[in-house]
Each structure stands twice: as C-alpha cells, then as structure tokens.
C-alpha positions in Angstrom: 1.0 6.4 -7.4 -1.7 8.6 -8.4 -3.0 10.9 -5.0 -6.3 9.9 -5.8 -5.6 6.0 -5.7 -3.4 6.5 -2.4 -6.7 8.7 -0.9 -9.0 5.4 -2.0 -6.4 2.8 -0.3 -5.7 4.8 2.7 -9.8 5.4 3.1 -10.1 1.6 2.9 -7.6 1.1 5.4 -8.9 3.4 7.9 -12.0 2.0 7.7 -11.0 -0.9 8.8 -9.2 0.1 11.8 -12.5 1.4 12.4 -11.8 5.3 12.4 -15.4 6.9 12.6 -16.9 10.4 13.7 -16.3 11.6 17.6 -12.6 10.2 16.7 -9.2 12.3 16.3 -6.3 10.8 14.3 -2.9 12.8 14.4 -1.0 11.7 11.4 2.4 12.1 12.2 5.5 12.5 9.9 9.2 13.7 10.0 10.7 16.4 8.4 10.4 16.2 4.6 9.1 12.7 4.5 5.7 10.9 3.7 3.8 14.3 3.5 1.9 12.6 0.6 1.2 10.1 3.0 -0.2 12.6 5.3 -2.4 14.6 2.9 -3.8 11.1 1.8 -4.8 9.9 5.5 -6.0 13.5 6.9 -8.3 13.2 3.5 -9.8 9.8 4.5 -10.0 10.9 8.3 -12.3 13.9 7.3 -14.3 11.5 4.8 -14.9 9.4 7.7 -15.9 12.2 9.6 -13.5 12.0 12.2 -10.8 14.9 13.0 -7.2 14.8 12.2 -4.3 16.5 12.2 -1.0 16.0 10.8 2.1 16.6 13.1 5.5 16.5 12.0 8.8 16.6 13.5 11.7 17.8 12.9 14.5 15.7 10.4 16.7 13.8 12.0 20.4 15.6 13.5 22.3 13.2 11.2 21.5 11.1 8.1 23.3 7.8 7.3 24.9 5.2 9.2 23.2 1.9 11.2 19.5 1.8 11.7 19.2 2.4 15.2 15.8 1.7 16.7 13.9 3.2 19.3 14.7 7.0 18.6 11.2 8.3 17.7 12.6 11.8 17.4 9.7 12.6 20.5 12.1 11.9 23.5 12.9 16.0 23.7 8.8 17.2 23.1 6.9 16.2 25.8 4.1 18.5 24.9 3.9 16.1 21.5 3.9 12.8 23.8 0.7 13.9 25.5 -0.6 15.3 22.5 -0.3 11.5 20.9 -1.5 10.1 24.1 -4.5 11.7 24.0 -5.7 10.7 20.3 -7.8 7.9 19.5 -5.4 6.3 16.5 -2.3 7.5 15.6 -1.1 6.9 12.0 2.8 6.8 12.0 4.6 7.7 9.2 7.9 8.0 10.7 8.7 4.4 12.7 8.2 4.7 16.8 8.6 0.9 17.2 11.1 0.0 20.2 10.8 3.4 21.7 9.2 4.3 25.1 7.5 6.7 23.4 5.3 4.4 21.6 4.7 2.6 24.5 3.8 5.2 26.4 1.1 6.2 23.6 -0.1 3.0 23.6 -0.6 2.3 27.2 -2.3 5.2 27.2 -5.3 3.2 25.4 -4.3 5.3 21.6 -3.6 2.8 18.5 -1.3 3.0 16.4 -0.7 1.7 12.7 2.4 2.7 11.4 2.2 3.5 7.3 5.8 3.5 5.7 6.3 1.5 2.9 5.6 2.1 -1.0 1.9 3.3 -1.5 2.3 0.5 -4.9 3.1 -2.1 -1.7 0.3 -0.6 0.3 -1.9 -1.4 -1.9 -1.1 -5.1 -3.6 -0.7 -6.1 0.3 -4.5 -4.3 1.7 -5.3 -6.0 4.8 -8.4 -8.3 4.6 -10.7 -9.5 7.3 -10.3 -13.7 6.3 -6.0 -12.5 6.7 -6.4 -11.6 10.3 -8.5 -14.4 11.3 -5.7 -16.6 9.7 -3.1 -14.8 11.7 -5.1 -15.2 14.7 -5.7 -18.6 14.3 -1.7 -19.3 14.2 -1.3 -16.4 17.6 -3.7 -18.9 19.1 -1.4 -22.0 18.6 1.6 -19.7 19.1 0.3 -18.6 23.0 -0.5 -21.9 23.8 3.3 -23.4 22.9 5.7 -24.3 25.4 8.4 -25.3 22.9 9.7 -24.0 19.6 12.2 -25.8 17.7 13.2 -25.1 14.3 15.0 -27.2 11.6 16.3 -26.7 8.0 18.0 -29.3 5.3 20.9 -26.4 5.7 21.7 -27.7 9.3 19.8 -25.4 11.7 18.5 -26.8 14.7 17.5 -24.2 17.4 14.6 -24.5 20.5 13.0 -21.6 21.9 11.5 -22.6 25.6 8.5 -20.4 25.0 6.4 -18.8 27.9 7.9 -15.5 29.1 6.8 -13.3 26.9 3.2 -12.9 25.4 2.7 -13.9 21.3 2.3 -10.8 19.0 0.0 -10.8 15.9 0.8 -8.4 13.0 -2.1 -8.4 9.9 -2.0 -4.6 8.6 -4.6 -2.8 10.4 -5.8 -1.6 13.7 -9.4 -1.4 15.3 -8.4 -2.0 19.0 -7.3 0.5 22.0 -3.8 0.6 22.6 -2.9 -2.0 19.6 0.2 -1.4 17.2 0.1 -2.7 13.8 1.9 -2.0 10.7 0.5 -2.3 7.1 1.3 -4.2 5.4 2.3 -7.1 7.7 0.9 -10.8 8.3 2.6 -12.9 10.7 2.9 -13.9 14.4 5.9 -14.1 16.7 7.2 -14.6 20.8 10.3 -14.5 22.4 12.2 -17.2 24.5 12.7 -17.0 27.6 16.0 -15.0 28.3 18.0 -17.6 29.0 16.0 -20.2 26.8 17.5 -20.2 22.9 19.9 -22.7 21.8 20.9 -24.5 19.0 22.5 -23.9 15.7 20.7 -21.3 12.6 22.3 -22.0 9.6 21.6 -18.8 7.0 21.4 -20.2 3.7 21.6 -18.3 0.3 18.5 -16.5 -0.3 17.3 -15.9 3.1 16.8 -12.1 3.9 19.2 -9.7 5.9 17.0 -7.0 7.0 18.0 -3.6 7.7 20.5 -4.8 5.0 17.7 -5.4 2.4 19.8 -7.9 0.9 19.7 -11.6 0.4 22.3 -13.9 1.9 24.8 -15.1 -0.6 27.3 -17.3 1.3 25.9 -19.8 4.0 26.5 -18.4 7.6 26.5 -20.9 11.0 25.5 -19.0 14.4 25.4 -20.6 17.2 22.9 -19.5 20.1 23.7 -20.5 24.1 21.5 -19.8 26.7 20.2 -16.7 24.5 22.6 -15.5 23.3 24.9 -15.6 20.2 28.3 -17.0 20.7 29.9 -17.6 17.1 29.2 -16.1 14.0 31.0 -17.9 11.2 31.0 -18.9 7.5 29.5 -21.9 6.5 31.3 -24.7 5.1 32.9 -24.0 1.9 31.4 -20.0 2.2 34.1 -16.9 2.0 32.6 -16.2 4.9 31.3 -12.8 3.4 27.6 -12.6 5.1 29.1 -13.8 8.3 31.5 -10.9 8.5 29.4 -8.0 7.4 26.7 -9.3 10.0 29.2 -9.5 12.6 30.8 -5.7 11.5 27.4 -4.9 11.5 26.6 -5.8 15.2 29.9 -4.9 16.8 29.5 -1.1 15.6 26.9 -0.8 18.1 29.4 -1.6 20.7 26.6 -3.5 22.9 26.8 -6.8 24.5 22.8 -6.9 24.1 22.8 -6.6 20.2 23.7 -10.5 20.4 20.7 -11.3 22.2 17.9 -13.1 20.3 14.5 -11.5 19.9 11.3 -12.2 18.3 10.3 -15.1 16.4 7.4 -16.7 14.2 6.5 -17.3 10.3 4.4 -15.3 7.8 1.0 -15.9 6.5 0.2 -13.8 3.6 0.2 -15.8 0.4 0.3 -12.3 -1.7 3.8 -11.2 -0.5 6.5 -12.1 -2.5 9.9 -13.5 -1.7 11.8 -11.7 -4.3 10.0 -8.6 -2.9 13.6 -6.5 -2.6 13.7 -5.8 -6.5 10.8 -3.9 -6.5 10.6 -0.8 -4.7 13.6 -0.5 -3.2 12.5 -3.3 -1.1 11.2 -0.5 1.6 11.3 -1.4 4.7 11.3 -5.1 4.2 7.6 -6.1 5.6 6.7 -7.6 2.6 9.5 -10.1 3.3 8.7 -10.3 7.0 5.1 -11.5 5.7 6.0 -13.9 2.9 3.9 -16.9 3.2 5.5 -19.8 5.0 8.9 -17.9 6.1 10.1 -18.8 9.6 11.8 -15.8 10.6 14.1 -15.1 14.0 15.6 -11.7 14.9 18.8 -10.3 16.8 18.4 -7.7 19.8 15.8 -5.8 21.6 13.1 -7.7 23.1 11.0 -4.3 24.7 8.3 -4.4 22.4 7.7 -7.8 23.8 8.1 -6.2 27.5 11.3 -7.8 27.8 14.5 -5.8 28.9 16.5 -5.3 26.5 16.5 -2.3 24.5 19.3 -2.5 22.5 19.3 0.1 19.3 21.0 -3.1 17.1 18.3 -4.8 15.8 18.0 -7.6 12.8 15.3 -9.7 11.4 16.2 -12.8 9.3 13.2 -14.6 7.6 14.2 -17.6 6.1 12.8 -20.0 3.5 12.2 -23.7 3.1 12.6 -24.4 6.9 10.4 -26.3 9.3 8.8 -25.4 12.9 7.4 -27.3 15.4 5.5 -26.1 18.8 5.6 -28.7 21.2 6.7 -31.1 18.8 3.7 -30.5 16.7 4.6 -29.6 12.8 2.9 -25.8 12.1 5.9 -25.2 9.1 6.7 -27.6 6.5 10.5 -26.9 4.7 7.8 -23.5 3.7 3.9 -24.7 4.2 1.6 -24.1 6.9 0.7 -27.6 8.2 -2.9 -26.2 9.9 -5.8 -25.7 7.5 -7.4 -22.7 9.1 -3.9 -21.0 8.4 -3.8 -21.6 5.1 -5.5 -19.3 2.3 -8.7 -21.0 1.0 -6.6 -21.8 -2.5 -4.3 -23.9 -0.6 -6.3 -26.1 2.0 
C-alpha cells in the first residue's frame, strides 16, 4: 500500500480511539517488523497533535516453530514496562495479548490497540461507529447468558455454563482507559466456567485452524468433559488428517493446560470474508475471527479473561453454518444473527 493511504487509514483510526492533543502514544514494534506501520501512526499522532514515540524491541532469540503466546519480548525491560504504563494509548505492532505485560499496561489505566495485519486488510475492514454498537448489542445479550449451547448439522453439541468470567467485545478500535482492541476485529466472546464445557464439536471441512491458517479438510470429533478435551479423533469416514496434526500440534507444548477450552462467541462484521486466507497470506487470521455469523471456540489460555490458565498453546476455531443458543434463546442460525439490532442494516 501506498505510505500515504496507510498515513490516511491509520489517521482515521486514531481518531477514533480518540487520540487528541495533551496525549502520548508509544508505537511499539519488534526488531525489523511493521516499521512502516510505525512511521504511518507516529505521522497521524503528530497530525492529531498528540506526542508519540515509537519504541522497538529487540527480534526475537529464535524464529520458527509453534506460536507461543504470552511472550511480549518486555518480560527482561522493566524500564520499557513503566514506560508503556505511563502512556495514554499504546499502539502494538508486535502482539502482547496473553502476557502479563499487557496486563500490567492496561491496569495501569493505558489502551491498547494492537495493529498487525495487512495495511490492504486494515483498510477494507476500518472500524465504524454503527459496527461497535452491533457488537455491543450482542456483549449485552452475551453478559446476561447463563447457558451456551452450540449445535451443527455435522453433529456438534457442546454447553458452556456461562458466568465466571466477564464477556469481551472486540470491534477495531479503542477510545477507553485500560481497553485492548485489535483492528480489525468484530465479535464477542466468554469463557465457561472451568469445570463447565461439555459436549461434542464436530470440525467440519472448511472451518478454520488458526495459528495453522488453514481450512479443515477431513471432519474431526473432540470431545470436551468438564472442560477439558478428552479425545481428539477423525470423523467418520475422515483419514483422520486434521485430527492428528491438531493433536501433534498441542502435545509439543508438553502441557496438560493446552487441552483446556478458552474463549468463545461469533462474529459480526458482514465485510469479512470467509475465504479470507487466500489473500494476504491470511495474516493473522482476524478477518476470519470476524466473519459474519461464525461461532468460534478456542483451546488454552483463559488469562485474558482473568482466568488461570496461561498456557503458551493456544487455538481458535471459527466455524461456519452452526447454530447458538443462550439460555435456550436462538442468537445463531446454521450462520445468521437471529437479533435485528445485530444485524447490518442490509440484512434486517
């Protein structure tokens, strides 16, 4: 993308996560990465008249292997921590999420927005006002739930007993203290209780494997007790292919916790697209995360929730065509948003 558009997009973002003059935004990169991305947001911080600065840290050790969360590459600079802690927004271009460091930040009263995916992605997927309020209205229906059961024409049948944890809204910006977003995003998820997930999720092909950034091929049956998955197998008449690389894939992190089950909600943003992975690399995945109608569950930690698990194994799996119900009420149907006020205007 032209440096120019990517100023203009990241200008209209900041503004409305409501950077303005009297504020200071650290921009904060690692190694050789995103420095585009921080001469375009240190541009629209000074056009705003706010101050900014960009610090970056050092690359990674080691390259390559499982996508471990939580390591912000902060836990050895202190000095940076407090640095963070003591900005007003903090755009991150590197991925804290799951780490205590971005609590910390947070709790400290700082926002955060963390900016990694394609500027071409950035921009199709620009955060709107009438977005959030649909995303709100769904966290609204979402805190209220006791229950979550979710069904598919594949054979999944899985209840959440809601209520632990608080419900989380993602829609691409950030104007409030100690708030974490990610743009682009545009769904809302919870967490059951600990001990409260069980049922059957059936994978079916075409639902989304992310850090894999792939699309299941072969249908795959896990089976959930008490929180925790028990059996990971391939469906009936599968070779069993997307069962066993997701099983490899959670038994390299030698951890017990990497079978716990995590977050869980459905997307909202009518824009996203489903066959998103073919462009761009696919990214980071948000764009499938966000997909309009997907119901999507995930495997591991549970922190950013305030849960205790911190596992670094981490997987979200949004899925299409399957249905969700909160206290026996229909919010998903095999795709579609039941509720008017979460639906875009074209669709009600």
């Amino acid at each position: 993308m032209d440096q120019n558009l990517f100023n203009d997009i990241c200008l209209q973002q900041l503004t409305l996560s409501g950077v303005h003059e009297g504020e200071t935004v650290v921009v904060l990169t690692r190694g050789a990465e995103r420095t585009e991305y921080a001469d375009a947001f240190l541009w629209a911080i000074q056009k705003l008249g706010a101050t900014g600065y960009h610090m970056r840290l050092p690359s990674p050790a080691s390259a390559g292997g499982a996508w471990a969360v939580g390591d912000s590459g902060l836990g050895n600079i202190p000095l940076a921590v407090d640095a963070l802690k003591a900005a007003d927004m903090v755009v991150d271009c590197t991925f804290l999420l799951f780490s205590k460091e971005q609590f910390a930040i947070q709790d400290a009263g700082t926002r955060i927005l963390t900016a990694v995916e394609p500027p071409e992605l950035l921009a199709r997927l620009m955060p709107t006002t009438e977005l959030r309020e649909r995303v709100e209205t769904g966290a609204e229906l979402l805190a209220k739930a006791s229950t979550m059961r979710i069904t598919s024409p594949h054979g999944t049948d899985v209840t959440y007993q809601l209520g632990m944890y608080p419900t989380l809204s993602e829609y691409g910006y950030t104007d409030t203290p100690g708030r974490w977003d990610h743009w682009p995003a545009a769904f809302v998820f919870t967490g059951g209780s600990d001990d409260g997930v069980d049922g059957k999720i059936v994978l079916a092909p075409g639902d989304v494997l992310l850090p894999f950034n792939t699309y299941v091929q072969t249908p795959v049956e896990i089976t959930i007790e008490q929180g925790f998955i028990r059996d990971i197998r391939g469906g009936a008449g599968s070779s069993g292919l997307d069962a066993d690389l997701l099983r490899s894939y959670i038994e390299s992190f030698d951890d017990p916790r990497g079978y716990g089950m995590s977050h869980v909600g459905w997307g909202l943003d009518e824009r996203a697209h489903w066959h998103g992975l073919t462009q761009f690399g696919g990214g980071m995945g948000m764009e499938l995360r966000s997909f309009y109608g997907n119901v999507m569950f995930s495997i591991g930690p549970n922190n950013e929730l305030g849960g205790p698990n911190d596992t670094a194994c981490h997987f979200d799996i949004p899925m299409r065509g399957n249905s969700l119900f909160l206290d026996d009420e229909l919010i998903v149907d095999a795709g579609e948003l039941t509720v008017p006020e979460m639906k875009p205007v074209a669709r009600r």
